[in-house]
N, C-alpha and C positions, 0 to 999 in steps of 0.2 A: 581554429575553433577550440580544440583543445588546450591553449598553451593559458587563457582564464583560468585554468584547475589548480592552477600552481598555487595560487593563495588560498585554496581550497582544500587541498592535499595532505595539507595540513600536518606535513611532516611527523608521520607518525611516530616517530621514534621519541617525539615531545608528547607527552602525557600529560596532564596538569600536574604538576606538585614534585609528589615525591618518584615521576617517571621520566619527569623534566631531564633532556640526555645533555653532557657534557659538560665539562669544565676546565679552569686553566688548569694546567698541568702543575703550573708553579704556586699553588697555593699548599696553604699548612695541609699535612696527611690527618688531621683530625677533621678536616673536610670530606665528604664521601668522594671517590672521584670515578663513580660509577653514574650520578644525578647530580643537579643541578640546586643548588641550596635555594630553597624557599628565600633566604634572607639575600640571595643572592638573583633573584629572578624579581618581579612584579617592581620592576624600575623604569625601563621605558616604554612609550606606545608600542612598539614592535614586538618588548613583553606581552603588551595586553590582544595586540595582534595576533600572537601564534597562540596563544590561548583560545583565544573564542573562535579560531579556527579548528584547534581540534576538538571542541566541543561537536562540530558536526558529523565527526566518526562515529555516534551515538546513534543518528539518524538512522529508521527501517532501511532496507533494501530490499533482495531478493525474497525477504521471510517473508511481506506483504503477500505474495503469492502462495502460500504456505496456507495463510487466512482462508486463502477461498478454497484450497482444498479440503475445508473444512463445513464446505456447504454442498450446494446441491447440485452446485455449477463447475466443478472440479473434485477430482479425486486424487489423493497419496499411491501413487503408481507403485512404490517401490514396499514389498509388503513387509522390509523390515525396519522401516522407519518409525520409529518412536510417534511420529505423526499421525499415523495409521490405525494406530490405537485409539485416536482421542476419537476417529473418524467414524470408529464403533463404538463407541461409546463407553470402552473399555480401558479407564485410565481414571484416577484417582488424583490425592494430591500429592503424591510422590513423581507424578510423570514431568520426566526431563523437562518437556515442552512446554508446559507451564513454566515451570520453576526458571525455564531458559528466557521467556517472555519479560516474569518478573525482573530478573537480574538485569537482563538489558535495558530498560526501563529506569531504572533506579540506580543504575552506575550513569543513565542520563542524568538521572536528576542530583544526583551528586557532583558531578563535571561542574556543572551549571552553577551550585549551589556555591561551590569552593570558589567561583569565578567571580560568580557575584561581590562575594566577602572581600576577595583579594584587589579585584581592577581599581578599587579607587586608591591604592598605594601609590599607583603608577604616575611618573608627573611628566604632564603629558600640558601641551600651548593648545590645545583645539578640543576642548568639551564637550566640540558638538560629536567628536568620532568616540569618545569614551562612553558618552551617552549610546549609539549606535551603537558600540557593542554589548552592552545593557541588556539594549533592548534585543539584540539577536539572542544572546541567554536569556533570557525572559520567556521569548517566544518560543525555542529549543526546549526548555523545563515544561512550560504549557503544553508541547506538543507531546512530548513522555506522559504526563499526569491525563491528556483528552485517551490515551491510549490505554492507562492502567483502568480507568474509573471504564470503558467499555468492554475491558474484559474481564474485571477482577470486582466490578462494585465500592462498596468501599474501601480506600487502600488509606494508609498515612499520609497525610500529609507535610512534607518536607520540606522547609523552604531555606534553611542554614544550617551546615554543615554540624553535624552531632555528634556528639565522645560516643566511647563504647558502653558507658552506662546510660546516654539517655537512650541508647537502640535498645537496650534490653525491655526500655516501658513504653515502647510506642504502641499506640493503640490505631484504629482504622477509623477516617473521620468519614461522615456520611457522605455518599454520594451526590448531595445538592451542594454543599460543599464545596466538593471538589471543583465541578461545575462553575461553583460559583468564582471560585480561585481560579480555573483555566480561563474563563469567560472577562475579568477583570485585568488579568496578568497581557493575555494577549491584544485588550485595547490601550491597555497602557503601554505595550510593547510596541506597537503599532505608533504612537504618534512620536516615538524614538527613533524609529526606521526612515528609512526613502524611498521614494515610490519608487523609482530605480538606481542601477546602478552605475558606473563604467565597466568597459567589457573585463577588466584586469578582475573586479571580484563580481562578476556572473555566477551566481550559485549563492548568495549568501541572501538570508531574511529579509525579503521585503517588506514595507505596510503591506501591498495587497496581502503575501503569504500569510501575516499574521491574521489580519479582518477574515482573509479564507478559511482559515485554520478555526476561527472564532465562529463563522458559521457551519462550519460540520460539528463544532462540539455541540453547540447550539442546537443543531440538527438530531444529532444522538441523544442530546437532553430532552428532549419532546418541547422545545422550549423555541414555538416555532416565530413568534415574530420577533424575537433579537436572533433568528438563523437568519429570516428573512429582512432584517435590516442590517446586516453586517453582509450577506452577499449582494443587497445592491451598493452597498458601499464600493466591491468590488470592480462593479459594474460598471458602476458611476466613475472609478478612478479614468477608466479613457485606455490605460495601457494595455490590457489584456483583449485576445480574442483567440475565436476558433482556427486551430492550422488548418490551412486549407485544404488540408489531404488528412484525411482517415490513415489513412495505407502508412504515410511516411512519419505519421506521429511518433512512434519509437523506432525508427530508424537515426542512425547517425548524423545524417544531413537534417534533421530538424532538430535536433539538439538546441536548448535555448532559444525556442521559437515564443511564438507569443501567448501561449497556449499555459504554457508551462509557471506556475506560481510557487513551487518547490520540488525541491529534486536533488536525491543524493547522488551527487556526481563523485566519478569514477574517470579515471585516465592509466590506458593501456601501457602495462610495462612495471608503471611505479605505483600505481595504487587500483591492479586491477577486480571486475567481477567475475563470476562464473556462469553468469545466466543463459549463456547459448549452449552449456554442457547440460545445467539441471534443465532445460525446458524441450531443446529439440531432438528430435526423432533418433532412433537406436541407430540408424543407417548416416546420420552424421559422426564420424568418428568416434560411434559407441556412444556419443550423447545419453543422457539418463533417465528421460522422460520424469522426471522427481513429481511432477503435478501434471496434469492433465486435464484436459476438458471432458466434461459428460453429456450424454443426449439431451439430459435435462436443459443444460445452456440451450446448446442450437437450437432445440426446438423453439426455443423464445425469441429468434431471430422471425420478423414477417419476411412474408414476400415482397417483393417489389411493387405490388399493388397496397402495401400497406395493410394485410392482413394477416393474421395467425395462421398457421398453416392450417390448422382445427376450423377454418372458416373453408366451407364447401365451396366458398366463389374465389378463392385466394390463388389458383393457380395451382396449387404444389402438387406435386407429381410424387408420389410415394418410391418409384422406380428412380425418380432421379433427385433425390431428397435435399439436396445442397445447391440446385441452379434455380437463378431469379430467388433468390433469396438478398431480405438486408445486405448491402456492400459490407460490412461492418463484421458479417459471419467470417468472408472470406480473407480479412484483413486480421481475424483476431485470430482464427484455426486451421492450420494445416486439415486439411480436407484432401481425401484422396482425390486423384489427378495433379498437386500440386507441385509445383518445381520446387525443390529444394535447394540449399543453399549450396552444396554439392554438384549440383546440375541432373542427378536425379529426378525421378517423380516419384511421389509418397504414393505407393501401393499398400496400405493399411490392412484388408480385405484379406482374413485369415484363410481363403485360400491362395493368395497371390503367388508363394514362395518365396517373397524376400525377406529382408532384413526387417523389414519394421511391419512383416504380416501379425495379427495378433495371434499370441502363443510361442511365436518363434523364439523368444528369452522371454524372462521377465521384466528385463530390462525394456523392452518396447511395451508403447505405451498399450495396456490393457482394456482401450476403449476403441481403439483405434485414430482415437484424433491427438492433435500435439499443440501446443500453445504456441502459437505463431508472434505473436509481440515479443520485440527487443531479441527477436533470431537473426540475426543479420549474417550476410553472407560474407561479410570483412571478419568476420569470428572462425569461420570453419577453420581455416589454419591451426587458431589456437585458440580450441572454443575452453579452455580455460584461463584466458589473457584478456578478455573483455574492457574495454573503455565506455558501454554504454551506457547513461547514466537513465536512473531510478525513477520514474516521475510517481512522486506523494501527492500533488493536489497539483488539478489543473480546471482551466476555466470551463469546461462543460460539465465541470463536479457543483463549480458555481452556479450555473444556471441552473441543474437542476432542483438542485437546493434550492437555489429560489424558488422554483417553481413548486415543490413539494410541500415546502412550509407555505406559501399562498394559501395551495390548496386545503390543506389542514387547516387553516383559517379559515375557509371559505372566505376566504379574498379573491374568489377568482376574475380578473380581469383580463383585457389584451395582453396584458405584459406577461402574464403564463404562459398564454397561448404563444406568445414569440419567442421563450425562454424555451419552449418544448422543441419547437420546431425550427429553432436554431438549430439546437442541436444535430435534430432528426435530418435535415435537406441546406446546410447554409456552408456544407463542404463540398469542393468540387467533385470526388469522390462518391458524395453519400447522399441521394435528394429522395430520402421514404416520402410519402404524401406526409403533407400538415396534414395536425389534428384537427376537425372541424369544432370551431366552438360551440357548437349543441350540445356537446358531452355532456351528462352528469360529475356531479363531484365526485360520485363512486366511480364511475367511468375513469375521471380523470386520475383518480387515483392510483389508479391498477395500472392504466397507461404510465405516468411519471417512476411508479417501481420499474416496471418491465425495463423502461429506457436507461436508467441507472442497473440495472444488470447487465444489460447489450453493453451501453456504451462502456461502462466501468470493469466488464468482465477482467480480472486476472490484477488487479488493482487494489485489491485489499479491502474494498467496500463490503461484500455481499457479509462477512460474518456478521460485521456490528449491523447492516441492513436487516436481515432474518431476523435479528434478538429484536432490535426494536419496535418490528412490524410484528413479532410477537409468530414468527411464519415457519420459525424452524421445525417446531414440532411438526407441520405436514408437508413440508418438503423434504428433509431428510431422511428422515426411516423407510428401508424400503432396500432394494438390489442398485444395484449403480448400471446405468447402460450405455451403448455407446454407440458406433457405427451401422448404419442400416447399408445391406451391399445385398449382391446376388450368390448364390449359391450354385454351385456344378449344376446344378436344374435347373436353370434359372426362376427359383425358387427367391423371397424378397425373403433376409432372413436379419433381427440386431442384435449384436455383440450384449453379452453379461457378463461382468464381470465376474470372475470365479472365485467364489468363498468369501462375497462381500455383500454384509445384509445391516447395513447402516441404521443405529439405533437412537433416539434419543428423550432424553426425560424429560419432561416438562416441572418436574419438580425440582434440578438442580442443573441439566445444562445449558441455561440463561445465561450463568455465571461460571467464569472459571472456579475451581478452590482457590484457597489460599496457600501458595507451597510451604508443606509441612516441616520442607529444611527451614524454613521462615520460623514458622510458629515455634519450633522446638527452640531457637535463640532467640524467639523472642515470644514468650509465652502471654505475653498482653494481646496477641494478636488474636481475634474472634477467627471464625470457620465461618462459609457463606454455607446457605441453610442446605442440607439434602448429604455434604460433604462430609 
């Protein structure tokens, strides 16, 4: 399963350009022989091969999850993270986290940029693979730009490598723009690629990922029937569908399932993660709890009868607040009772006395609950040595996107209604009731969020989801809560967080700033408004 990474792996010690590693020994000492000479690289396809390969070291990972810690549905566990700050609304445009967003962002688009310029040197007998890798920096560049323009507004636009004096006058082009550039780039990228691959390069840009990629930007652009005609394009290709298990989706044995439209993969040993240290519970080898789930999520899980638990006929049992709930609670959060990867049970419940009771360090998670995706139990060993690879977009992001932009058309048809309820009941694991089609559009509406926060929890959706639905201002501000358990009385008593009263403006936290180490080199740059 792993040994596909190789071409993936992308041999990090190859940088583009000037980090390009080794050379003959026997050449003139006015050669560097620390790098690899430009004039001496971009000659064969195997050049243009280990290029557009390390362009996907650019690719998010575990920061995605970082994202939602930033909403309503996760909290910054650890309170001296730079992160923590943004969470209170306590952070400006000098914070790291910005400024760290930007830069990774934009050494993407630079990667891309350089590659672009350079690949057609290369002389290569098959066009159609040069083209191909084109088109994966095409789509790589587009997926950087769908990400700046969702959190930054207008950003520059960059499409060929610039001296140190045209960086000094760049200016921020409008956010329809950009849009309109990420929207363009990626169907043009798209009819460059292949619908699949061979198992040797599994992990590299597919058409689906680009078309997918083109309806979530789509989707963040309010720009809903080219969201809604690029995810049924998706649809329509035939190769994609739902794993059949909820449970085993970010587990190792689904890896490369069919599910999955992009993903930055990772292989243990030589190019590993750390996701099983930042996510599970303090009683796995001091694990770090880094993000965390909050009550706010679970409560948005229904019951098994397909209602809210706020619905009097739903069943839920306030005593036992976590059984006959959504499969999908239990697949995404360690939930007390649960076995650990350790062979423990998660006793969370600040009076338990263990390891991971709330209070017991900081380091345990301060809600009581722990992010159960991508915890696997082949990590406990060496849960800083991770192989599990990252999933960016998968086909139930597709359908729901379809379904969402429909509805915002009031296009509503069957095919909504089967796009929703795919999702909701069409895994062996997961069968909530279908929606019935009497809903209203408002109805619907509120249902296709709700299911994009369940299914999407910990996946990097909810920030740009709140901006856009315009929802952050009343789901955020407020105490963070967590665990509902019993008390030495047996008294029902829920976790609050300590010294956390999350704030936010509606007049300038829509948008990140612009980081001010930015602007200061480059004083053409405008400020987004409030900053």
């Amino acid at each position: 399963m792993k040994s596909i990474r190789s071409s993936l792996v992308l041999l990090l010690s190859l940088a583009i350009g000037l980090t390009l590693s080794s050379c003959d020994r026997d050449l003139l000492d006015t050669v560097p022989n620390d790098r690899l000479s430009e004039n001496l690289f971009w000659k064969t396809e195997n050049d243009a091969r280990l290029a557009v390969n390390s362009l996907y070291t650019d690719l998010d990972s575990t920061n995605i999850i970082s994202w939602d810690a930033l909403t309503d549905i996760a909290h910054t566990n650890q309170p001296f993270d730079v992160q923590a700050y943004i969470e209170l609304g306590q952070y400006d445009a000098t914070s790291s986290k910005v400024y760290g967003e930007w830069v990774k962002a934009y050494k993407g688009v630079r990667a891309c940029n350089y590659f672009l310029q350079n690949v057609d040197k290369v002389a290569s007998s098959n066009p159609t693979l040069i083209s191909q890798f084109k088109g994966e920096a095409r789509a790589l560049r587009a997926y950087q730009y769908l990400k700046l323009a969702a959190l930054f507004g207008d950003v520059p636009l960059i499409t060929t490598p610039i001296s140190l004096d045209e960086s000094l006058k760049l200016t921020r082009a409008p956010i329809a723009q950009v849009w309109d550039f990420v929207d363009k780039e990626l169907s043009e990228a798209a009819a460059l690629l292949p619908t699949t691959y061979t198992a040797a390069d599994k992990g590299r840009i597919t058409k689906g990922a680009a078309v997918g990629l083109q309806a979530r930007a789509n989707l963040l652009a309010g720009r809903y029937q080219q969201a809604a005609t690029a995810a049924d394009q998706v649809m329509k290709l035939g190769v994609y569908g739902l794993n059949d298990s909820y449970e085993k989706l970010f587990t190792y044995a689904a890896e490369n399932n069919k599910e999955v439209l992009l993903d930055r993969q990772f292989i243990k040993d030589t190019y590993p993660d750390i996701v099983f240290n930042l996510l599970a519970p303090y009683s796995q080898k001091s694990a770090t709890s880094t993000y965390v789930p909050t009550k706010a999520l679970v409560d948005m899980y229904e019951t098994t009868a397909g209602k809210l638990i706020t619905d009097a006929t739903s069943g839920y049992d306030p005593a036992t607040p976590y059984a006959n709930r959504d499969p999908r609670l239990k697949f995404s959060v360690f939930l007390t009772g649960d076995p650990l990867p350790s062979g423990i049970t998660f006793r969370p419940e600040p009076n338990s006395g263990t390891a991971d009771a709330v209070g017991n360090t900081y380091i345990a998670s301060t809600t009581g609950f722990n992010i159960k995706k991508y915890v696997n139990a082949e990590d406990y060993a060496n849960p800083t040595n991770n192989g599990i690879n990252i999933i960016l977009l998968r086909y139930a992001e597709i359908l729901l996107t379809y379904a969402e932009a429909k509805i915002e058309l009031n296009q509503i048809d069957a095919s909504v209604f089967a796009a929703i309820n795919a999702v909701r009941n069409s895994r062996t694991d997961v069968k909530q009731p279908s929606i019935s089609s009497t809903v209203s559009q408002a109805e619907l509406r509120t249902i296709v969020r709700r299911e994009r926060t369940v299914e999407l929890a910990f996946e990097g959706q909810r920030l740009f989801d709140i901006r856009r639905w315009k929802l952050a201002e009343t789901v955020l501000p407020g105490p963070v809560y967590g665990i509902t358990y019993k008390t030495a009385t047996g008294d029902l008593a829920t976790v609050q967080v300590v010294g956390i009263n999350r704030t936010f403006d509606k007049s300038r936290h829509y948008l990140w700033p612009i980081p001010q180490r930015e602007r200061y080199l480059t004083p053409t740059l405008t400020q987004n408004p409030g900053w």
